[in-house]
C-alpha positions in Angstrom: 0.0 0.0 0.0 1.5 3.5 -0.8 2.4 6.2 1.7 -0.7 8.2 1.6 -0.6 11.0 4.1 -2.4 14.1 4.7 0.9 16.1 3.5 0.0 16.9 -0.1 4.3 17.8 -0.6 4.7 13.8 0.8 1.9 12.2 -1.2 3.2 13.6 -4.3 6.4 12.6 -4.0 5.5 9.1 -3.3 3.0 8.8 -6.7 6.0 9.7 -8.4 8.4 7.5 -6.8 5.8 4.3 -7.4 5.8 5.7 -10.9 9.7 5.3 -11.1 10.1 2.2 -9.1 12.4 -0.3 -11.2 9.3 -2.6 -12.0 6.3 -0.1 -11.3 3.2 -1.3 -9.9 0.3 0.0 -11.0 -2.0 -1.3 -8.2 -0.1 1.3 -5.7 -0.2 3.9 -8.2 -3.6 3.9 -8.5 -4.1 3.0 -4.8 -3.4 6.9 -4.2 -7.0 7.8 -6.6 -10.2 8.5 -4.8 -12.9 6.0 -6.3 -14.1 8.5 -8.2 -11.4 10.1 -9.6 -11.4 12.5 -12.7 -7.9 11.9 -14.5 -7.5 14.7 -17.7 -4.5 12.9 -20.0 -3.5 15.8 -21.8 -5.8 15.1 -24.8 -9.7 14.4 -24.3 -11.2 12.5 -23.1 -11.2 12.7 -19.4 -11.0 9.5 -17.4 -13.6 9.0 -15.1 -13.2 6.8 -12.3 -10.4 4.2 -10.9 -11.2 1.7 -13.6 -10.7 3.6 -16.5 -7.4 5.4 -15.2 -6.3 2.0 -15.2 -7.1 1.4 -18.4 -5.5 4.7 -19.6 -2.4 3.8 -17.4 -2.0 -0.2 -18.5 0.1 0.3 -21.8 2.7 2.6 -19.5 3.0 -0.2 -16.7 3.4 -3.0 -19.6 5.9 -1.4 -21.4 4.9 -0.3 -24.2 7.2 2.6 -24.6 9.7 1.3 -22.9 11.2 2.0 -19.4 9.4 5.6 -18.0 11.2 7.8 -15.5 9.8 11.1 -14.3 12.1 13.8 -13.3 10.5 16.6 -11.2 11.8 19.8 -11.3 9.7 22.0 -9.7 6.5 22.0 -6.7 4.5 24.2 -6.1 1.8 23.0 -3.0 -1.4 24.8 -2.3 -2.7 22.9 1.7 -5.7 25.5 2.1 -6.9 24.5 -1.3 -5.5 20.8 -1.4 -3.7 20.9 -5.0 -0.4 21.0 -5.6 1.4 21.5 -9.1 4.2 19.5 -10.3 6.6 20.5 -13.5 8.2 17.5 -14.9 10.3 15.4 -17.5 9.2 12.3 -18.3 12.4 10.2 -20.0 11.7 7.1 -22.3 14.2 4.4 -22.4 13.9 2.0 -25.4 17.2 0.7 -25.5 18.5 -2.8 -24.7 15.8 -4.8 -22.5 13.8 -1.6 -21.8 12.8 -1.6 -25.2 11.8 -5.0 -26.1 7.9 -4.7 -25.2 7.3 -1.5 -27.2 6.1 -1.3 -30.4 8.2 -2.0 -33.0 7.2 1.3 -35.0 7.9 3.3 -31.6 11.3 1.7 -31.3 12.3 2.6 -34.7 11.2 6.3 -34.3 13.0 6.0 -30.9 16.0 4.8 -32.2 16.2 6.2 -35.2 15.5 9.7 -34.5 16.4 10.0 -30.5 19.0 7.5 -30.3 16.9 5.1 -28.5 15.7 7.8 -25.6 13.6 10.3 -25.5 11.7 12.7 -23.3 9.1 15.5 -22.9 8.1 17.5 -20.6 5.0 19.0 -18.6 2.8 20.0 -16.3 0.4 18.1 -13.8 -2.2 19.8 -11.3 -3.2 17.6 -8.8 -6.6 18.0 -6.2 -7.1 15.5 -3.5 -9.7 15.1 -1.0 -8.9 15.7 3.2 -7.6 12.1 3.4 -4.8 12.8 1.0 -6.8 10.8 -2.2 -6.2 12.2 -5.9 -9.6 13.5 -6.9 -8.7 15.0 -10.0 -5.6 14.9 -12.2 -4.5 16.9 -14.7 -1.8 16.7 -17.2 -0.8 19.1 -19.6 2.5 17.9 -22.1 4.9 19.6 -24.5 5.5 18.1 -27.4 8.0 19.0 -30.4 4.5 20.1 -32.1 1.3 20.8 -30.4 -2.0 18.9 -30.0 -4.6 20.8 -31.4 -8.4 21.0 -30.9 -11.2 22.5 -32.0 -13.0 25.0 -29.9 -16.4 27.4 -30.5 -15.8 31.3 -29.4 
């Protein structure tokens, strides 16, 4: 069971850790959602609910782009309001052993055009309820060109 505390600075840093654990588990990540959890992936649509964040979280945990590592660089915590903000960098590694369960087209892209590792960064906005639970999550990404959408004035 992850270390899910009242201290919004603590919980976060323990989501990400279980994200970077050598052999993540994606049972203790999502141990640290409220049931009802709203999870916005950078792209639409949201997630709704512990089952389908798993479902939107399965292909990371298997593998499929290879070995995932998030480096955080900066926190910004919000108690009175319960969110805190975390800037990041997530780093893909689909070299060697790491690589073998991705996609073949993604390890050619990889390889071919990033050397075999890669990374992007971003943004996520957490909220969590008064027993430390993720009720919302929200991820906004940079990418080399930007997602676009259609929207009415």
């Amino acid at each position: 069971m992850p270390n899910i505390d009242t201290d919004l600075s603590s919980t976060v840093d323990a989501f990400v850790a279980a994200f970077n654990e050598p052999a993540p588990d994606l049972d203790k990540v999502l141990a640290f959602f409220a049931p009802d959890a709203v999870y916005l992936p950078g792209r639409k649509p949201e997630r709704r609910g512990v089952a389908a964040i798993r479902e939107e979280f399965a292909p990371l945990f298997a593998g499929r782009y290879g070995a995932m590592y998030f480096d955080v660089y900066d926190k910004i915590v919000d108690e009175p309001q319960r969110r805190v903000v975390i800037r990041w960098a997530c780093r893909l590694d689909l070299t060697g052993e790491h690589g073998r369960r991705a996609s073949l087209p993604m390890r050619m892209f990889a390889r071919l055009r990033y050397g075999g590792r890669l990374q992007w960064h971003g943004v996520d906005v957490f909220h969590f309820d008064a027993t430390g639970r993720i009720t919302s999550k929200f991820t906004y990404a940079m990418f080399r060109l930007p997602l676009f959408e259609r929207f009415s004035a």
